[in-house]
N, C-alpha and C positions, 0 to 999 in steps of 0.2 A: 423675347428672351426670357426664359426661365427665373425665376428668382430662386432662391433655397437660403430655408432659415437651419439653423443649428440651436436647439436645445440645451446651452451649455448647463456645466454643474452646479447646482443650486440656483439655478434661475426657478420661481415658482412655475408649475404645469399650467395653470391657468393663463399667464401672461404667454407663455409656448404657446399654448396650445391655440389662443387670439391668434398669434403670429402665422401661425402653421396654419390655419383657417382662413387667412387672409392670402396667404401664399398660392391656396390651389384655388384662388380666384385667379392668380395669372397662371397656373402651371395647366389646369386643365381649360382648352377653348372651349368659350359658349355656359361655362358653368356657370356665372355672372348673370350671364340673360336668362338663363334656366330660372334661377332661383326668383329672380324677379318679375319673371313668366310666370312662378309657379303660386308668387303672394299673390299677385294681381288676381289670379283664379279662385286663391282662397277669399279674396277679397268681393269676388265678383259674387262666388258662392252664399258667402254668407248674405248678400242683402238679394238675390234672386229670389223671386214667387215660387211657393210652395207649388207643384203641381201630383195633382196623383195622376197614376199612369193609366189612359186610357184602354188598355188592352190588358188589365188589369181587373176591370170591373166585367159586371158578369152581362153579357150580352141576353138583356130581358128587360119587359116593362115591368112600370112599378106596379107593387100588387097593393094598390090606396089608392083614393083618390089624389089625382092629381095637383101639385100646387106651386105656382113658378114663383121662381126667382128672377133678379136681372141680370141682361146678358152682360152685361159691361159692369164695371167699378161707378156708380154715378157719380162718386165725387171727382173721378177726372172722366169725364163726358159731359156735354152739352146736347139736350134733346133740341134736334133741330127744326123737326119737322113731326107730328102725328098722325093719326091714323084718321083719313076724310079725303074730301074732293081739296084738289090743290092744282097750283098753274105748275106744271114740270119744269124745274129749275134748267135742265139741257133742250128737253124739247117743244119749252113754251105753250102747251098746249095743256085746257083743265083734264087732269084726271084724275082717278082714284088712287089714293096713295094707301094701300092696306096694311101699312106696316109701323114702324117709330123708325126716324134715323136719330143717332146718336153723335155726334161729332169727337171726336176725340183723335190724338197724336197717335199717329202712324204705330205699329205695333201694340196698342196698348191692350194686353189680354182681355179676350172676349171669352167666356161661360156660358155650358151647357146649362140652361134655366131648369130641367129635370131629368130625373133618372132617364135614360133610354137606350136608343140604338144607334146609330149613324146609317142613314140612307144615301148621302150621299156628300164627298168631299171632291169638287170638282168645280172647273168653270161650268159657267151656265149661261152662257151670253151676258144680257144686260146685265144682272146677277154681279157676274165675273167670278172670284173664286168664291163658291158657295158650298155652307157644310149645312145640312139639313139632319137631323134629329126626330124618330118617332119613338113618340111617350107610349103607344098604343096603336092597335092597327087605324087607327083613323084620326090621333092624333097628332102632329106635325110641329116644328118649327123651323126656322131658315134665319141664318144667319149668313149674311150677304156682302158684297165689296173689300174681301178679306183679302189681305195681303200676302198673308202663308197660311196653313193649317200646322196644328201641335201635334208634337209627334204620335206616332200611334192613331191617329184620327182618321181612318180608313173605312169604306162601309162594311156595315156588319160589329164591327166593334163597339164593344161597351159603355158606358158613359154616366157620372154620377154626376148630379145636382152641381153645380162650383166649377166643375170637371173644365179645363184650359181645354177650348177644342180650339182656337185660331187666334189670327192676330187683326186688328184693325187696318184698313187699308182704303184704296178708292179702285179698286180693279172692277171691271165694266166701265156700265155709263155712271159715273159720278164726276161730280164737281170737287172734291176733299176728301177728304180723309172720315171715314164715318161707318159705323156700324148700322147697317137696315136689319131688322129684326120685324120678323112675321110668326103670328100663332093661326095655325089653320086644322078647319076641325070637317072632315070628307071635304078636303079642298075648298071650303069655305072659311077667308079670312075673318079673325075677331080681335078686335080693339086692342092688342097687349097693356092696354095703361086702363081698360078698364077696372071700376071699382071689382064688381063683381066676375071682372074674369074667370080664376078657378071654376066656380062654380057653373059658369056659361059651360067652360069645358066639358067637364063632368056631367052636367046634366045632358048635353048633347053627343058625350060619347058611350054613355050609359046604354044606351039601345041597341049597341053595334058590341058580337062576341069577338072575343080575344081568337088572334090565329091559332092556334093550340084546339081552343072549343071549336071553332068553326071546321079545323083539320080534320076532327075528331067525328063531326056533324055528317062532314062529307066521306069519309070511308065509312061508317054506321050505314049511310045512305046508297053509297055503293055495290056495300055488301048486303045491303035490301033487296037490291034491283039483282044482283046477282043469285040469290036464292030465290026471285020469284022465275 
């Protein structure tokens, strides 16, 4: 049932105008849950993580040496596990565990550790949903057991330092909830929690030219072969 107020003569506009305010909460349906739809949003907005937009940033390595950050927030994560021989928590059996796992609650934003590219946002088997990042043609990282990927996070796409690429999860083989995190340099894994990591990087991808140079190498080279 409709209600309807009247503005009589000399009533103040103010106190009307409450009334008349109040009134098309019953006169129009759904305006009520709208408006309360629409705080909880502003509500929501305001304490939501900054994210910059992945397809945004410029699809290239960094031109500096390399130097990471962590993939996770560590003051809400638990390192569970490091980078060594270890008994595999699912499969009971010792192996090499080349990565850190992190533990942490389900969605908890995981971070691109440096500028790069995305190679790949996909399952992967044991893996499960895995977003991989190169800093350089031979340098690599993988972020692993991920529950969703952030928007924009596709291969080929851009990515800065901080950069929200996925969320926490246990997808493959895991036991919880937990971030695996791997730095790998020509497919050879290195400690992420080393003192001297950076520089392990850097020194070992020093020797190996950027795709651009190498691109560059090889049509130079082509067009040798075709002039002789």
């Amino acid at each position: 049932m409709q209600r309807r107020h009247r503005i009589n003569l000399g009533q103040s506009f103010p106190s009307g105008a409450a009334l008349l305010l109040l009134s098309v909460f019953f006169v129009i349906p759904g305006f009520s849950a709208h408006a309360r739809s629409s705080g909880n949003e502003a509500a929501t907005a305001a304490h939501a993580v900054p994210l910059t937009r992945p397809d945004r940033a410029p699809a290239s390595y960094p031109d500096r040496p390399l130097h990471f950050g962590d993939p996770i927030d560590v003051t809400r994560a638990r390192m569970t596990s490091g980078y060594g021989w270890r008994v595999h928590p699912v499969l009971k059996t010792r192996k090499m565990h080349k990565g850190v796992d992190y533990a942490a609650t389900k969605g908890t934003p995981v971070y691109a550790t440096e500028d790069g590219i995305v190679g790949m946002a996909a399952w992967r088997g044991n893996y499960g949903k895995l977003v991989t990042v190169k800093h350089s043609e031979t340098v690599e990282t993988y972020y692993a057991h991920l529950a969703g990927f952030a928007p924009g996070i596709r291969p080929g796409a851009g990515v800065r330092k901080g950069d929200i690429i996925g969320y926490v999860g246990m997808t493959g083989l895991a036991t919880g909830n937990h971030l695996y995190y791997e730095v790998a340099v020509n497919d050879e894994r290195i400690d992420p929690l080393a003192q001297d990591l950076n520089a392990q990087v850097n020194v070992l991808a020093a020797a190996v030219k950027r795709p651009g140079d190498r691109q560059l190498a090889q049509t130079r080279d082509e067009s040798v072969s075709t002039a002789r």
